[in-house]
MIDOSE-1310 file (N, C-alpha, C; in nm, 2 decimals, decimal comma, always signed):
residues 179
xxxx	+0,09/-0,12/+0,00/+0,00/+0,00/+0,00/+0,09/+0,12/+0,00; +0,08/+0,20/-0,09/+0,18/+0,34/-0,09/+0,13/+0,42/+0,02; +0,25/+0,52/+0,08/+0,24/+0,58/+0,20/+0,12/+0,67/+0,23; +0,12/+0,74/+0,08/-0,02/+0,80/+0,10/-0,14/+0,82/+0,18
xxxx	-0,19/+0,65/+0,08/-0,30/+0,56/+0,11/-0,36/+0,55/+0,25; -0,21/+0,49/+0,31/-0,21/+0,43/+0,46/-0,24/+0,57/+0,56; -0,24/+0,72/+0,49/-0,25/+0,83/+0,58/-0,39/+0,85/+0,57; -0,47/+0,83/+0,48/-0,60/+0,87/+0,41/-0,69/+0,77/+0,50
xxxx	-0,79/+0,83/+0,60/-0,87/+0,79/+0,64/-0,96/+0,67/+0,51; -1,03/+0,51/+0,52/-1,10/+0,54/+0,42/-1,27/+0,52/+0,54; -1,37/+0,49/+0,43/-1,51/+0,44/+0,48/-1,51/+0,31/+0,56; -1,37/+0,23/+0,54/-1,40/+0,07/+0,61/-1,31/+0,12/+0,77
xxxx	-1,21/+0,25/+0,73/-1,10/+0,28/+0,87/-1,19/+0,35/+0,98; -1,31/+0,40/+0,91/-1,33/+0,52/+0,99/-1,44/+0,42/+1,15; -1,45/+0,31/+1,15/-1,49/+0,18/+1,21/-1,63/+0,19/+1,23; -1,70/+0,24/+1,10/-1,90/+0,26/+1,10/-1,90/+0,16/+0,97
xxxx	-1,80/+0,17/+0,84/-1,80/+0,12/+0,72/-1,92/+0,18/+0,64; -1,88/+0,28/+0,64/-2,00/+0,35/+0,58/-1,97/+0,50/+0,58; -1,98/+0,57/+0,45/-1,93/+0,73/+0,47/-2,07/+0,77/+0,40; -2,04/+0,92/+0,46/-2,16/+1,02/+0,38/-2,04/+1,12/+0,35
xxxx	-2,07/+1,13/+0,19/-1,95/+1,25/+0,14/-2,07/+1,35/+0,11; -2,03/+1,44/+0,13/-2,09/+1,59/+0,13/-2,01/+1,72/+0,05; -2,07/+1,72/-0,04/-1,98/+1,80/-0,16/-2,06/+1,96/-0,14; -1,99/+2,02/-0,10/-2,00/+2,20/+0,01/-1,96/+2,28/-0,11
xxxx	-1,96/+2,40/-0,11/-1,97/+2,50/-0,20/-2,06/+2,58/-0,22; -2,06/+2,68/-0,32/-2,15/+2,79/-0,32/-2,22/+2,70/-0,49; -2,36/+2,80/-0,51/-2,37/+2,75/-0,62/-2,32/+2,78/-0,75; -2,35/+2,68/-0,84/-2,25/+2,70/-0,95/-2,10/+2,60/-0,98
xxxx	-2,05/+2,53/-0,85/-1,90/+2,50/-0,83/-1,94/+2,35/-0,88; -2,07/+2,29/-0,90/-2,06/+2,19/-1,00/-2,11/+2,07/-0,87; -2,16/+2,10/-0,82/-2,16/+1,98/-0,68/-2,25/+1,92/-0,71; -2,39/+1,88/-0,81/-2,47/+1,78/-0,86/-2,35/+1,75/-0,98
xxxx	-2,33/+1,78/-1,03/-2,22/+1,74/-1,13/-2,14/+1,67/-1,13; -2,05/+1,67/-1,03/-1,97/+1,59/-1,00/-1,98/+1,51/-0,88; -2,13/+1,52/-0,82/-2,18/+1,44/-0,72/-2,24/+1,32/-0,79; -2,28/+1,34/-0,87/-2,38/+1,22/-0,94/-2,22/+1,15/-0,99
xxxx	-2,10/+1,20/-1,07/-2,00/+1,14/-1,12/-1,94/+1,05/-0,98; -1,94/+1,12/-0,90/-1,86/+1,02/-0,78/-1,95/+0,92/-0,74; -2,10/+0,95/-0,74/-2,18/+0,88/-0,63/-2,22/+0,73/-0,77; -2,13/+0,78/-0,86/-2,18/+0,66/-0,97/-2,02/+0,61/-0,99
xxxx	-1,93/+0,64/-0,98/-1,83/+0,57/-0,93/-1,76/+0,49/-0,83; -1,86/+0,54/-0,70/-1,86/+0,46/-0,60/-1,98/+0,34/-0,59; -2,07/+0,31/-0,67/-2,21/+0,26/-0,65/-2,25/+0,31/-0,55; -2,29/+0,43/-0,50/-2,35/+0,48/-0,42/-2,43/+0,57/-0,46
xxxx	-2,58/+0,55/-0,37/-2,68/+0,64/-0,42/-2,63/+0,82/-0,43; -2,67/+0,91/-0,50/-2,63/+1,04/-0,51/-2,79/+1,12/-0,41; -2,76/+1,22/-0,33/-2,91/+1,31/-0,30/-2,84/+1,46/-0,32; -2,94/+1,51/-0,37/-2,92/+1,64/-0,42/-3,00/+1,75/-0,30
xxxx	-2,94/+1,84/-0,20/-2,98/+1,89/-0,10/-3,11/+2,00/-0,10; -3,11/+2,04/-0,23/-3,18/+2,09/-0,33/-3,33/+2,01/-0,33; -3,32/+1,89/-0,33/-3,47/+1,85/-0,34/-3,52/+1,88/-0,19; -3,46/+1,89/-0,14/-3,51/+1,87/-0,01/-3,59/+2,04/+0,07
xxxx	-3,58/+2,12/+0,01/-3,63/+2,30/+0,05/-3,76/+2,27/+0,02; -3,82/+2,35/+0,16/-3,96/+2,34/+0,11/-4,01/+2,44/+0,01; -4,16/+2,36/-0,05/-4,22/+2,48/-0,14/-4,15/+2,64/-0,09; -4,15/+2,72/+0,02/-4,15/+2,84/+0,07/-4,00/+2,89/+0,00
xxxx	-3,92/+2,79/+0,04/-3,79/+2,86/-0,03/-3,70/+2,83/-0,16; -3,79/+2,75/-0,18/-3,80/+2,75/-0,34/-3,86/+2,90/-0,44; -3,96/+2,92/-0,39/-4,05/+3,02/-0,42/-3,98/+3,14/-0,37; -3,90/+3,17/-0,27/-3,84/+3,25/-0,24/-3,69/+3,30/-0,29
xxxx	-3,65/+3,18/-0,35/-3,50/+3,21/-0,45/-3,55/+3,20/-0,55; -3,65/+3,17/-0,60/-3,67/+3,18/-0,73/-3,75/+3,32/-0,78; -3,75/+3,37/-0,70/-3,79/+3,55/-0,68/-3,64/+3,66/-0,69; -3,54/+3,60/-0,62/-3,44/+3,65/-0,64/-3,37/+3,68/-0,51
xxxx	-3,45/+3,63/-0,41/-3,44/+3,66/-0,27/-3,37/+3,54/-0,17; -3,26/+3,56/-0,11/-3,20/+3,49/-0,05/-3,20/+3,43/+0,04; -3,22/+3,36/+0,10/-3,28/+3,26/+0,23/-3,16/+3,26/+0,32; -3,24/+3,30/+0,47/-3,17/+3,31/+0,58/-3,18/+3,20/+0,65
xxxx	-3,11/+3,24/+0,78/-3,08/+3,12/+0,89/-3,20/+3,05/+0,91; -3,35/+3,12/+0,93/-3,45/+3,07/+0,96/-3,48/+2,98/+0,88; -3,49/+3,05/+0,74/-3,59/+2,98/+0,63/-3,48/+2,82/+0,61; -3,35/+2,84/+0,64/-3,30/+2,70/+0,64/-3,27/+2,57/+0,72
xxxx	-3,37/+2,63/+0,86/-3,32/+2,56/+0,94/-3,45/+2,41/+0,92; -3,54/+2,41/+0,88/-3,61/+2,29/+0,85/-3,56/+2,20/+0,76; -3,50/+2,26/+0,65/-3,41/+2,18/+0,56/-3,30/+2,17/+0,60; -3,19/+2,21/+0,71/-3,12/+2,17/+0,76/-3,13/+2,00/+0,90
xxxx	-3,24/+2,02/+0,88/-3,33/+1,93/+0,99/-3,33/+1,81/+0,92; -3,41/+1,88/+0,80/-3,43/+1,74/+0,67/-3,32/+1,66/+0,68; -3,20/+1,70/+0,62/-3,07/+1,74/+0,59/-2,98/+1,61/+0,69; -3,04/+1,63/+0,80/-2,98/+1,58/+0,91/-3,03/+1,46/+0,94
xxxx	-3,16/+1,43/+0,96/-3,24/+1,33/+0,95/-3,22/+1,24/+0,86; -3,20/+1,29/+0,72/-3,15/+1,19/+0,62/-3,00/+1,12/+0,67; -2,93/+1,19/+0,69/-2,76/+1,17/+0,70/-2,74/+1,04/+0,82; -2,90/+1,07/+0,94/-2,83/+1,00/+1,04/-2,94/+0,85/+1,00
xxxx	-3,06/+0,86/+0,90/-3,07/+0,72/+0,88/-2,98/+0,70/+0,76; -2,94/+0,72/+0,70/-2,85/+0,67/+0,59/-2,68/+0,58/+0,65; -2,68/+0,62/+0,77/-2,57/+0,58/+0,89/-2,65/+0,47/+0,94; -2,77/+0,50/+1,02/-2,82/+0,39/+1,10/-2,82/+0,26/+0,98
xxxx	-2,87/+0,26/+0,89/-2,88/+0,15/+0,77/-2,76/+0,13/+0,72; -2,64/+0,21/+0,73/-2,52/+0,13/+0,69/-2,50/+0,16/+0,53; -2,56/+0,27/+0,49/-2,59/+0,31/+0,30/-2,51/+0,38/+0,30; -2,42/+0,36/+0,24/-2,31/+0,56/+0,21/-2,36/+0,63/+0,11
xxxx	-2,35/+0,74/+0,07/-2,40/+0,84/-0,02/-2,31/+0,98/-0,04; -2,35/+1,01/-0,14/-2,28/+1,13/-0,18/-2,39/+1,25/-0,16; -2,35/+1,33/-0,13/-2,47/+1,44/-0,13/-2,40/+1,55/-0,12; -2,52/+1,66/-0,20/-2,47/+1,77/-0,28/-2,51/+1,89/-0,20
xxxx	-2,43/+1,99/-0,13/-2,52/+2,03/+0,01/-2,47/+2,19/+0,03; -2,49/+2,27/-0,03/-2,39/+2,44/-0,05/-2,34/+2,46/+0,12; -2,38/+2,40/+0,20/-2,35/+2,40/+0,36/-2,28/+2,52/+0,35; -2,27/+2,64/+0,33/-2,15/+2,77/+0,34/-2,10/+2,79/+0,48
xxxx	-2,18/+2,79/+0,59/-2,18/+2,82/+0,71/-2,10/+2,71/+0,80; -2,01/+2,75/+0,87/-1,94/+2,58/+0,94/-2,07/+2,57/+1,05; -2,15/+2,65/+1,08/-2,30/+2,60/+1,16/-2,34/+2,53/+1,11; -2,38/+2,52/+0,98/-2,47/+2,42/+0,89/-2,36/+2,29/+0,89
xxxx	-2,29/+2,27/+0,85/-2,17/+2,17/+0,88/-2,18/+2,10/+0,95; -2,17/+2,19/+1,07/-2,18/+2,07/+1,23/-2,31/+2,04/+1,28; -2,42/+2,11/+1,17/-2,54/+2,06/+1,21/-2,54/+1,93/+1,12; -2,54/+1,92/+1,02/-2,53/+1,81/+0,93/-2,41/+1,69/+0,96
xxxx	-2,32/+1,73/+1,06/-2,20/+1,63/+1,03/-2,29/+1,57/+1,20; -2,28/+1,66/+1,27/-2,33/+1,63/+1,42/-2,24/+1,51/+1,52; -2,14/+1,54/+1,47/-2,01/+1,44/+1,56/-2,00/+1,34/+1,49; -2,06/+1,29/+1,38/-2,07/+1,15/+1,31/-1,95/+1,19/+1,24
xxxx	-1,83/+1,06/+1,31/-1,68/+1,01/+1,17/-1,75/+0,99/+1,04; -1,87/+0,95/+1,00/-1,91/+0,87/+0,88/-1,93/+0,99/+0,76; -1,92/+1,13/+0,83/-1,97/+1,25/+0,74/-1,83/+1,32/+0,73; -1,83/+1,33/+0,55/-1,66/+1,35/+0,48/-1,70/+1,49/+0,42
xxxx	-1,64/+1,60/+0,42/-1,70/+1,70/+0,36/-1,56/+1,73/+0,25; -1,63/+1,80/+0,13/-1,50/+1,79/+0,04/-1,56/+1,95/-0,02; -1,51/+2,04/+0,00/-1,46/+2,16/-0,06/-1,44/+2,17/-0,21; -1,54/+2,23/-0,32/-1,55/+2,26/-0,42/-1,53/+2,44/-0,41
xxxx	-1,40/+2,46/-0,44/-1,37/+2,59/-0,46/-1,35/+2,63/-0,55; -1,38/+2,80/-0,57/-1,34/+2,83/-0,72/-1,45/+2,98/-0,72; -1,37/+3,04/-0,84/-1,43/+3,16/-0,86/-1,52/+3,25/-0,92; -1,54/+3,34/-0,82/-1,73/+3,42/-0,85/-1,79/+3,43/-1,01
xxxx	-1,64/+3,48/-1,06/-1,73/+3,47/-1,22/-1,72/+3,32/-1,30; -1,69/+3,28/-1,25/-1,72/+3,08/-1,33/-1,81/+3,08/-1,25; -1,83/+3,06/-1,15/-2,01/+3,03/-1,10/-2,11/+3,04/-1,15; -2,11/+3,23/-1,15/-2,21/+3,31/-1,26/-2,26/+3,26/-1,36
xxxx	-2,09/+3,26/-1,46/-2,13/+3,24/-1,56/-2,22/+3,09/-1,59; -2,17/+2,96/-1,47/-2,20/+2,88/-1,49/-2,35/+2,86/-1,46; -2,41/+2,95/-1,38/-2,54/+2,97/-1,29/-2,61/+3,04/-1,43; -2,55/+3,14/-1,51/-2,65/+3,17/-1,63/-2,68/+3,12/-1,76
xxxx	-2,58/+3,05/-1,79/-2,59/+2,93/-1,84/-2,73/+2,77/-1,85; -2,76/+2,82/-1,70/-2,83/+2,65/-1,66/-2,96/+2,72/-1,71; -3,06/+2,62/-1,70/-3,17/+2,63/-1,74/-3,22/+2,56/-1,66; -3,40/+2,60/-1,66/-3,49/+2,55/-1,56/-3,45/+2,55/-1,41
xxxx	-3,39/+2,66/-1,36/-3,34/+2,60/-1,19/-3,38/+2,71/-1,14; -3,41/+2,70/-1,02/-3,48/+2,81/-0,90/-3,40/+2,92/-0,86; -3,24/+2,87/-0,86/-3,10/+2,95/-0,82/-3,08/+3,04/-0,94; -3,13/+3,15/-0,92/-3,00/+3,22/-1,01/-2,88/+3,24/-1,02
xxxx	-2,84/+3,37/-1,11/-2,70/+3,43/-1,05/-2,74/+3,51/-0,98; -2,85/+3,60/-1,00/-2,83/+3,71/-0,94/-2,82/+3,67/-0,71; -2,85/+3,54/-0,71/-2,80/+3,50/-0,55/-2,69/+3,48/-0,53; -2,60/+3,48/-0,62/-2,47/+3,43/-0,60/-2,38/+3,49/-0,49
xxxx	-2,42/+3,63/-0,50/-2,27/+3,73/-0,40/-2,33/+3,66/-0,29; -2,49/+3,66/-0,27/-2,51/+3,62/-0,10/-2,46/+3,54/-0,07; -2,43/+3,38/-0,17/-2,35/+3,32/-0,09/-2,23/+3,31/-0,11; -2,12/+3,40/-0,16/-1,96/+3,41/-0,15/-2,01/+3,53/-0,03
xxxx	-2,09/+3,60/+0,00/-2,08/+3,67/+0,08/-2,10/+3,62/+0,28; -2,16/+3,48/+0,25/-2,20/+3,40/+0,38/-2,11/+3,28/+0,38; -2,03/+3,24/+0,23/-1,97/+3,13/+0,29/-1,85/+3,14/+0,37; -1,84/+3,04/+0,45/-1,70/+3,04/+0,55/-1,64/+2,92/+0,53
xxxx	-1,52/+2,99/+0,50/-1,47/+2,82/+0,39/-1,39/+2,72/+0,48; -1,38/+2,63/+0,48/-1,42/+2,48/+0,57/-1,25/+2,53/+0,57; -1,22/+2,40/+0,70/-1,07/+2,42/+0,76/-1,06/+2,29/+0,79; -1,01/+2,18/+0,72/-0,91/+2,07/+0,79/-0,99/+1,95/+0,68
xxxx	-1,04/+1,98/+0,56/-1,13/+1,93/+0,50/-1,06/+1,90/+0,36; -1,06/+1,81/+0,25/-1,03/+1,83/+0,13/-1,08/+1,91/+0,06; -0,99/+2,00/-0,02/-1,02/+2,13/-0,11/-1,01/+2,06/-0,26; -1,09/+2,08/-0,36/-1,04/+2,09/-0,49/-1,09/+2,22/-0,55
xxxx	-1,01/+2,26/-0,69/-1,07/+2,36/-0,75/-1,17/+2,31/-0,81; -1,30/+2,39/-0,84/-1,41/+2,33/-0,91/-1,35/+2,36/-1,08; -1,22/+2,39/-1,13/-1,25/+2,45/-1,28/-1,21/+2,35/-1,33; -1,14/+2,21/-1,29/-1,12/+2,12/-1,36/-1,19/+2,05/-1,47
xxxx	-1,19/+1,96/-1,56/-1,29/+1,85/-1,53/-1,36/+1,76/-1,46; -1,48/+1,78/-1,46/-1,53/+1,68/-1,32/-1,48/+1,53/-1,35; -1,45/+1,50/-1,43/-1,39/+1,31/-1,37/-1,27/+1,37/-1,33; -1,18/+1,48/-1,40/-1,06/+1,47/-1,27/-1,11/+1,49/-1,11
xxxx	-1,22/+1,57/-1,11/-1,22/+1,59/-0,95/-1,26/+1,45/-0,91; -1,33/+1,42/-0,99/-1,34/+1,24/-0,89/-1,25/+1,19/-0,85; -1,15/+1,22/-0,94/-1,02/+1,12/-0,89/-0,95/+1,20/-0,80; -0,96/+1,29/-0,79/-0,89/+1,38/-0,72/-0,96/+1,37/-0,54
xxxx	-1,11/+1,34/-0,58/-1,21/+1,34/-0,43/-1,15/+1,19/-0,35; -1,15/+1,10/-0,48/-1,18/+0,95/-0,42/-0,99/+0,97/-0,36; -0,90/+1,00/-0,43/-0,78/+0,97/-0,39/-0,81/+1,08/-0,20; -0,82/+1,16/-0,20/-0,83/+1,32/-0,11/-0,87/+1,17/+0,02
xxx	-1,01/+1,13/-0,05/-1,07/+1,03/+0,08/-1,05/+0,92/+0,08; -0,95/+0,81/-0,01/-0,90/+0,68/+0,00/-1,05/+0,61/-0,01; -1,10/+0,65/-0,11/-1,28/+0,60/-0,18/-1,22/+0,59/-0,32
């Protein structure tokens, strides 16, 4: 086993055998994108954190209006509730989760080893552009500053840049987490 390897926590070391990777970022940095790519290279189910907002804040970003600590804390609930049956059943999963806030972080990770957070970084105008670009989605650009303006970027976590190609970031996520 190269030295690496043997430093890299994996899903069988972490002694649950079972991980939840959590792909963090603002929108735009590609985290369905390259969540669905990892969560299909690992055989593991992919959830997108996005389905999970209720009607109210859906309807409220898709107005152009940005959702606060309140309007997220029921989907942070959601959020959480999924993470800790997806552990109790022993399922790993990829999930795609803008978490900006390290509050939202530790609400979603909640002391559980089994939750891997991997840092999609990269910059405001590739977002944009990539946020004006998309079609049919509730997020604009015009929310974007709110969240370069709210995120707080993770500390002790794997970072990739989002401008790559997304199969390099797979390879780059799965080596980061020995997955």
């Amino acid at each position: 086993m190269p030295l690496i390897d043997a430093l890299i926590p994996s899903a069988a070391s972490n002694g649950a055998g079972v991980m939840i990777i959590i792909l963090i970022g603002a929108a735009g940095s590609g985290k369905t994108t390259i969540g669905e790519l990892l969560a299909k290279a690992l055989g593991w189910e992919f959830v997108d954190a996005d389905s999970f907002h209720p009607p109210a804040n859906i309807e409220k970003m898709g107005k152009g209006l940005p959702l606060d600590d309140e309007d997220r804390n029921a989907w942070l609930e959601k959020l959480s509730d999924l993470i800790a049956d997806r552990i109790r059943k022993r399922d790993s999963a990829v999930l795609a989760c803008s978490a900006l806030k390290q509050l939202y972080r530790d609400r979603l990770a909640a002391g559980r080893a089994e939750v891997r957070f991997v840092y999609l970084k990269g910059d405001y105008e590739l977002f944009r552009q990539r946020l004006a670009d998309r079609q049919d989605h509730f997020f604009g650009p015009d929310l974007l500053s709110n969240q370069f303006d709210l995120l707080e970027e993770p500390e002790g976590v794997p970072v990739v840049e989002a401008v790559d190609n997304p199969s390099d970031l797979v390879v780059q996520i799965r080596q980061a987490l020995g997955v």
